[in-house]
C-alpha positions as CSV (number, residue, x, y, z in Angstrom):
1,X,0.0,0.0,0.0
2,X,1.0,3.7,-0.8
3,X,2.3,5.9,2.0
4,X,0.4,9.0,1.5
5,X,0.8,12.7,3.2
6,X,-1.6,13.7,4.9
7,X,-3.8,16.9,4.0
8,X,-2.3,20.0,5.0
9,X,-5.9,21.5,5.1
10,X,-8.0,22.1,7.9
11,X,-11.2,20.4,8.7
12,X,-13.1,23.9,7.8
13,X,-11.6,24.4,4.7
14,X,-12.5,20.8,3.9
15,X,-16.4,21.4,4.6
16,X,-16.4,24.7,2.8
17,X,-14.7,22.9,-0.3
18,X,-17.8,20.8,0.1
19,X,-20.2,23.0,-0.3
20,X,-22.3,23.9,-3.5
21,X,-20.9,27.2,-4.4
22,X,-17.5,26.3,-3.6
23,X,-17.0,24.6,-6.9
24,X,-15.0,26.3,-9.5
25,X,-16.8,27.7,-12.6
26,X,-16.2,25.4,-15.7
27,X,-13.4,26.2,-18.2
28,X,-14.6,27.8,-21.6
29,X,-13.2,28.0,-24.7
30,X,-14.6,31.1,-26.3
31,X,-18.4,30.9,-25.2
32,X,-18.5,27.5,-25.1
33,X,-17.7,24.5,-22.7
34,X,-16.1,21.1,-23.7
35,X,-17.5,17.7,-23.1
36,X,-15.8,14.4,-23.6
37,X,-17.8,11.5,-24.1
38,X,-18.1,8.1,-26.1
39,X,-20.4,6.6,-28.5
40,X,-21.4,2.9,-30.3
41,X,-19.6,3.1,-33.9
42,X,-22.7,2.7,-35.4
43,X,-24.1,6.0,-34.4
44,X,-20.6,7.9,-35.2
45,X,-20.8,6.4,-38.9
46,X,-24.3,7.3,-39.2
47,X,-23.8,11.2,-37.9
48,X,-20.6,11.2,-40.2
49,X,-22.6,10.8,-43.2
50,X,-25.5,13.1,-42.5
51,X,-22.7,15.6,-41.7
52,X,-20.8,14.6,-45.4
53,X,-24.2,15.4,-46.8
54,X,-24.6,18.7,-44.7
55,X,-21.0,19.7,-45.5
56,X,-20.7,20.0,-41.9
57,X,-18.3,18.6,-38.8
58,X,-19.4,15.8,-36.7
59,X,-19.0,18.2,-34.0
60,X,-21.4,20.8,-35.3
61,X,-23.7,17.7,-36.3
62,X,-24.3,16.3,-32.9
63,X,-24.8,19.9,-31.8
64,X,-27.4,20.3,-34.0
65,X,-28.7,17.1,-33.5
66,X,-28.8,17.5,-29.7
67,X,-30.3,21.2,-29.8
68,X,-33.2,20.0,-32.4
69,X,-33.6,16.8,-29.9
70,X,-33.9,19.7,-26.9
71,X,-36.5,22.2,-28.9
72,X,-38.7,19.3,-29.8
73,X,-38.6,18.0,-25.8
74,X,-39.6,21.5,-24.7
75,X,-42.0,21.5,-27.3
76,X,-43.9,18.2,-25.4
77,X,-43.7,19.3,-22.3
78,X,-45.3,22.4,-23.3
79,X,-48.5,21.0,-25.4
């Protein structure tokens, strides 16, 4: 087993680090925020060729995707 060091924090500072608001605001680049995540191949393929036909990047395709999927949520839980 690892020898570790023990924190040099105090119990306090601990609990406030804790709390809700004590998070640090996420890192943007521009306006926007990364997000790493993974998907089955067959979906990747499948957004890769609607973005070949849109002449667009897979990136700005599952944006798309995901902010038409969002609008036509809202739209539900509105009628």
């Amino acid at each position: 087993m690892a020898i570790t060091q023990p924190s040099k924090r105090s119990k306090a500072d601990r609990f406030a680090a804790g709390a809700p608001d004590a998070k640090p605001a996420p890192k943007l680049r521009g306006n926007r925020q990364p997000i790493a995540f993974t998907l089955p191949p067959e979906i990747i393929v499948a957004i890769d060729v609607v973005a070949a036909e849109e002449k667009r990047s897979r990136a700005n395709m599952i944006e798309i995707i995901l902010g038409q999927y969002l609008q036509a949520r809202q739209q539900r839980e509105a009628a």
